[in-house]
Residue, then its C-alpha position, 0 to 999 in steps of 0.5 A: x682640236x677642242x674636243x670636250x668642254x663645258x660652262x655651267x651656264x652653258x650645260x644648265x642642268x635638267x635633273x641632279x647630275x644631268x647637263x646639257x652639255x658635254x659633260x654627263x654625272x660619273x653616277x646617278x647620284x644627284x649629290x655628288x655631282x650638280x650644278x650650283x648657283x653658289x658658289x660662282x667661278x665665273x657668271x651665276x652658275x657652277x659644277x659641284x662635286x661633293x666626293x664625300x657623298x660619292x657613290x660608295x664601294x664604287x669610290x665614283x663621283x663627279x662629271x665626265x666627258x668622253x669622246x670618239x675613240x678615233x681621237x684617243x690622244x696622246x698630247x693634249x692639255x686640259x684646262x678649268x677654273x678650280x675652288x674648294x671648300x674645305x680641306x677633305x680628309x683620309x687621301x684627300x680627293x681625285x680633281x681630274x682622272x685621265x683614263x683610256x676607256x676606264x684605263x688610268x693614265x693620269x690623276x691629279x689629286x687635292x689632297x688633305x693638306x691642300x696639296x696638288x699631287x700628280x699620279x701615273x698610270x700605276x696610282x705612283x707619285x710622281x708630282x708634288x707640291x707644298x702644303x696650302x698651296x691653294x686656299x678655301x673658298x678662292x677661285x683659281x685657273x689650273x691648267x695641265x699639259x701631257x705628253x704620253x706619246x713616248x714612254x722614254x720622254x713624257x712630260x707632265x706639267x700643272x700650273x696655277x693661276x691665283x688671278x694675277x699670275x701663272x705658276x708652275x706648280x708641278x713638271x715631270x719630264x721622262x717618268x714614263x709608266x703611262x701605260x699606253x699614253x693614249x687618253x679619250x676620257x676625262x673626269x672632273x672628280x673619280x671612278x675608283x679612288x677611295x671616298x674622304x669622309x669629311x671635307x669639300x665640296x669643290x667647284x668647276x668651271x670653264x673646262x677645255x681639253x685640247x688636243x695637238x696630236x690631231x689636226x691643229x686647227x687653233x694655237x694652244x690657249x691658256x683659258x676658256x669660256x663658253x656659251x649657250x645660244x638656245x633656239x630662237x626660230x624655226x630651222x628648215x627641217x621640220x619633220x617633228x611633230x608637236x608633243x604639246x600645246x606649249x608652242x604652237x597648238x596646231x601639231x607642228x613643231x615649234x621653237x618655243x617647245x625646245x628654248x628652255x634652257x634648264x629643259x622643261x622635260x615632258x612639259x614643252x616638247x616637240x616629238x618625231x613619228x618616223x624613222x629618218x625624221x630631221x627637226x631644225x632651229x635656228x639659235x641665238x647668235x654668238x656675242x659680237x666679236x667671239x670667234x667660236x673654237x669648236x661647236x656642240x649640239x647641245x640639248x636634252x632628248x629621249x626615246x619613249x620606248x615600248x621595249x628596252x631597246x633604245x632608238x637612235x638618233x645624233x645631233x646635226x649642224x645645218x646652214x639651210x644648205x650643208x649638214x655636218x652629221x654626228x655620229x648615230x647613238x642610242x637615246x636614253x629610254x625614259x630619262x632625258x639625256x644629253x644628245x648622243x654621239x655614239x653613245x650618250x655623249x654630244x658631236x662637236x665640230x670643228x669646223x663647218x664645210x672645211x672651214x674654221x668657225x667665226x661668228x658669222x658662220x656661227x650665226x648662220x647655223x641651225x641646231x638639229x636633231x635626226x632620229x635614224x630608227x625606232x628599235x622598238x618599232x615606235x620610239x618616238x624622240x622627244x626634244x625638250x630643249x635645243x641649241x648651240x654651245x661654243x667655246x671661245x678662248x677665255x681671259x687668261x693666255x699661256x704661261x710664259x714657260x708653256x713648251x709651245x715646241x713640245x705641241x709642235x706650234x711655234x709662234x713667231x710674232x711680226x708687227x701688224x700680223x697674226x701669229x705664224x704657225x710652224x711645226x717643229x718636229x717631235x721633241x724628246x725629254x730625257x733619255 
C-alpha cells in the first residue's frame, strides 16, 4: 500500500510552503519549506527545506504528509531522492522524522559531518555512519526500511543509492524501544528537533512510503516517480457554479477554471452553492505503458466562510458510473489548502471498483470534488485547480540485500512469467 507520496512536479506549489499534493508545510512559514526550480533531483522542479530558517522555539520546518489513523503501520519503507547543500552546524539536521500522531519513533538525522545517524523513540542512537558519507550539491537515492511490530525483534535499515549502485548504510536488528511501533505520519524535515544556525538547505524528491502490514497490493519497490494529469474536459458531475468568467462566462462550471497547475486562487475558479453539491473532470491521461501504484485527488480548495467553522467536503474518483469517495474533512477558510481526507490531508486510493490501477483504468477516471455541508450556513467551496496525481514504481529496483521475507514477499522468478507472491510468516531478528 502506498500510502503518501510526492513529486515536485506533481505537487506544484500554490503559496510558499503549500502543495498540491500529499504533502502540506510542518509550519506557515514560506522559507523553510518550498518548492524550487534549482536545484533539480529529477525533472524542473524540487522540495526545499531550509532548517535554519525553521520556525524557532518550535524547532519546526519541512513538509508533511499524514494518513488515516485506520492505516498506523508498523512495517513499511519509506523511500526519496535526497541533496543538500552545505554541511549545517550544531546537531546537524532532522531528514525524515517518523512520528504516531506527534509521537516519535524513528528520525534520521545529517548531521555536521555529513553523517547519516538513526535515532529511536527516546532521541538514542542507534545508527551511524562514517564521516562524508554523502557529498554537497550530489543527488543521491535513500531508501529506509522499519520493522516496529515486535519490541524484541525490530529492525532498522538505510541504503544509499550514489547513482550507480545501493549501499547499505545503517542495519539495526533488535533495538527495541520503539515506543509502540506504529507510525501515521511522515515528516521530510522536524517537529522539535533544535535548529542549525548555518548550513543547508537540502532537497527532495520522489518521496513514497510503503506500507506491508496492510493489504499488499504490489511488490516492495526500491524507487518511485509521480505524476500529475490535470483536468482536461468537463466530468459528469456538474453541480458547481462558476466563480468567474476565466472558463465559460455562462455561470457553469468549467475545466478551464480548474487546469492551473500551479493554482491561480481567486482568479480562475469554479464554485458550489449548495449542500451535497459534486463537481467532476476529466484529466490528462496517464503516460503510455505506466502502471499507476496508488491515486490522489490532487488540487487546491477552500471554504469562503461567514464564521469560523469551516465547510466540509472530500475528494472523489468517478469512471461515470462507480464513485470511490474520500473520507469527509473540514475545508480550509480563507486560504487554499490541499483536498481534505478527514482533515487537511489528500484521499488516496488503492485501487478502483476492487481492481488494481492500470493505465487504462487510470485513464478512464474523473477527478471530483463533494462538498457534504456548509457549517456556516453558506460556505461555498472554491476549486482553483483539480486533478489526478499517481505513483509509479521509479528507476532504480531494491538492493540486492532487501529482506523481502521480512515484508512477508518472496518472489520466485520462472522464465516468461511474472513475479509469484508468496507470504511467509513473521520473521523475528534476535532475541
Amino acid at each position: 500500500m502506498h500510502i503518501v507520496f510526492g513529486g515536485a512536479e506533481a505537487d506544484n506549489q500554490h503559496s510558499a510552503g503549500v502543495g498540491t499534493g500529499l504533502l502540506r508545510a510542518v509550519a506557515a512559514n514560506g522559507t523553510a519549506a518550498d518548492i524550487v526550480s534549482t536545484p533539480t533531483l529529477v525533472g524542473s522542479l524540487a522540495f526545499e527545506v531550509d532548517p535554519v530558517n525553521g520556525v524557532p522555539v518550535l524547532e519546526t520546518y519541512g513538509w508533511e504528509g499524514e494518513w488515516d489513523s485506520t492505516f498506523r503501520s508498523s512495517l513499511f519503507s519509506v523511500s526519496f531522492m535526497f541533496r543538500f547543500a552545505a554541511k549545517f552546524t550544531g546537531d546537524g539536521a532532522s531528514v525524515v522524522e517518523l512520528s504516531n500522531s506527534g509521537a516519535l519513533k524513528r528520525l534520521l538525522v545529517l548531521n555536521v559531518n555529513a553523517r547519516i545517524q538513526l535515532f529511536d523513540n527516546a532521541i538514542d542512537l542507534i545508527g551511524d555512519t562514517g564521516d562524508d558519507v554523502i557529498s554537497i550539491n550530489t543527488n543521491y537515492r535513500i531508501l529506509m526500511l522499519h520493522d516496529l511490530r515486535f519490541d524484541a525483534s525490530t529492525y532498522d535499515a538505510v541504503w544509499l543509492h550514489d547513482g550507480s549502485s545501493w549501499t547499505k548504510l545503517i542495519e539495526v536488528l533488535a533495538h527495541g524501544d520503539s515506543g509502540g511501533g506504529q507510525v501515521n505520519t511522515i515528516i521530510m524535515g522536524s517537529t522539535g528537533k533544535t535548529l542549525p544556525s548555518g548550513g543547508g538547505p537540502y532537497y527532495f524528491d520522489d518521496l513514497d512510503v510503503q506500507l506491508f502490514d496492510q493489504t499488499i497490493t504490489h511488490l516492495p519497490i526500491g524507487s518511485a516517480a509521480t505524476k500529475y494529469c490535470a483536468a482536461n474536459a468537463q466530468g459528469d458531475d456538474l453541480d458547481f457554479d462558476a466563480g468567474d468568467d476565466g472558463g465559460s462566462g455562462d455561470g457553469n462550471p468549467h475545466f478551464r477554471n480548474v487546469d492551473d497547475n500551479p493554482p491561480d486562487f481567486d482568479t480562475t475558479y469554479d464554485m458550489s452553492g449548495a449542500d451535497e453539491d459534486e463537481q467532476s473532470y476529466e484529466c490528462v491521461n496517464a503516460d503510455a505503458n505506466d502502471v499507476p501504484l496508488a491515486v490522489c485527488v490532487s488540487g487546491a480548495v477552500k471554504s469562503i466562510a461567514s464564521a469560523s467553522s469551516d465547510a466540509r467536503s472530500h475528494g472523489y474518483l468517478f469512471d461515470g458510473t462507480t464513485k470511490e469517495e474520500g473520507i469527509d474533512g473540514n475545508t480550509q477558510v480563507t486560504d487554499y489548502r490541499i483536498v481534505s481526507d478527514g482533515g487537511p490531508f489528500h484521499p488516496v486510493f488503492q485501487e478502483f471498483d476492487g481492481k488494481p490501477f492500470t493505465e487504462s483504468i487510470f485513464n478512464g477516471m474523473q477527478a471530483g470534488i463533494h462538498q457534504s455541508s456548509r457549517l456556516a450556513g453558506g460556505d461555498d467551496i472554491r476549486i482553483s485547480s483539480l486533478g489526478l496525481e499517481y505513483v509509479k514504481e521509479g528507476p532504480v529496483e531494491l538492493p540486492v540485500d532487501f529482506p523481502l521475507e521480512l515484508v512477508g514477499v518472496h518472489i520466485q522468478k520462472v522464465e516468461h512469467q511474472q513475479p509469484i507472491k508468496v507470504p511467509f510468516e513473521a520473521v523475528s531478528y534476535g532475541t
